[in-house]
N, C-alpha and C positions, 0 to 999 in steps of 0.2 A: 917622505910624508908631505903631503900639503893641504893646506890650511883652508877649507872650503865654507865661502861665505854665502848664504843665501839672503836674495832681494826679498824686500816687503810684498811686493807685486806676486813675487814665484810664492810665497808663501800663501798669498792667499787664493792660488791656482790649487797648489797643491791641497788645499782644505776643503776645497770643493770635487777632488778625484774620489773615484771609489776608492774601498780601502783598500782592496788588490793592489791596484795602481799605485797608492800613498807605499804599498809596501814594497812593490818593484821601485818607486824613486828613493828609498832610503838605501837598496841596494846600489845602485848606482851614484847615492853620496856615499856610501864603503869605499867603491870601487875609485872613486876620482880623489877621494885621502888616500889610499894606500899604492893607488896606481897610476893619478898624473890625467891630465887631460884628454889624452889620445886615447879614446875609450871604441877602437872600432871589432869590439866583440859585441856592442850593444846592436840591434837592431836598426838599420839606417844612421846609422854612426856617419856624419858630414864635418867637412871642417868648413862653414859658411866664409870664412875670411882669415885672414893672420891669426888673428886672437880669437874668432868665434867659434864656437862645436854645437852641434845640438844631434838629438839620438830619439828613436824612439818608446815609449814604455810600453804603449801598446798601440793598436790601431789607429786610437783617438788620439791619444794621449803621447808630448811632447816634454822635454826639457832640454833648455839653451842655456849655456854658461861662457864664459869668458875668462882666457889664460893670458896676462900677460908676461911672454918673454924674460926669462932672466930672473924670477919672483915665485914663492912659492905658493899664493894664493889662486885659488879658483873661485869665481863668482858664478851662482845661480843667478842669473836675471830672471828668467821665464818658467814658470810649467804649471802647462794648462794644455787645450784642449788644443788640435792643432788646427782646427778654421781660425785660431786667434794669432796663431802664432807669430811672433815680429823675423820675421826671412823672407 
């Protein structure tokens, strides 16, 4: 299991998604507590760097998170629209 903490930023991305969307990213916080970072069943599943991942929810729609090595937290930075997106 790992401990998945989401950013003030991603959170107010996320409140602006449709609810569809609000409901595909809660799937994919299931999936990153119960299954770890390497999420490449998701849609454009990338690993941007050492520590960085981001995936798609849907067309528009983005979420970037961060694992560091050795730790069992995952941080949500980002998720939002993906013209915004920090990659």
């Amino acid at each position: 299991m790992f401990s998945v903490k989401i950013s003030k930023k991603a959170i107010k991305g996320i409140q602006k998604m449709p609810i569809k969307i609000q409901e595909r990213m809660n799937v994919l916080l299931k999936d990153l507590r119960s299954k770890g970072p390497m999420r490449y069943e998701w849609p454009n599943f990338s690993k941007l760097n050492d520590n960085l991942y981001h995936c798609h929810l849907a067309h528009k729609w983005v979420a970037c998170w961060k694992h560091e090595k050795q730790t069992i937290i995952i941080e949500v930075y980002y998720a939002g629209s993906r013209e915004n997106a920090p990659y």
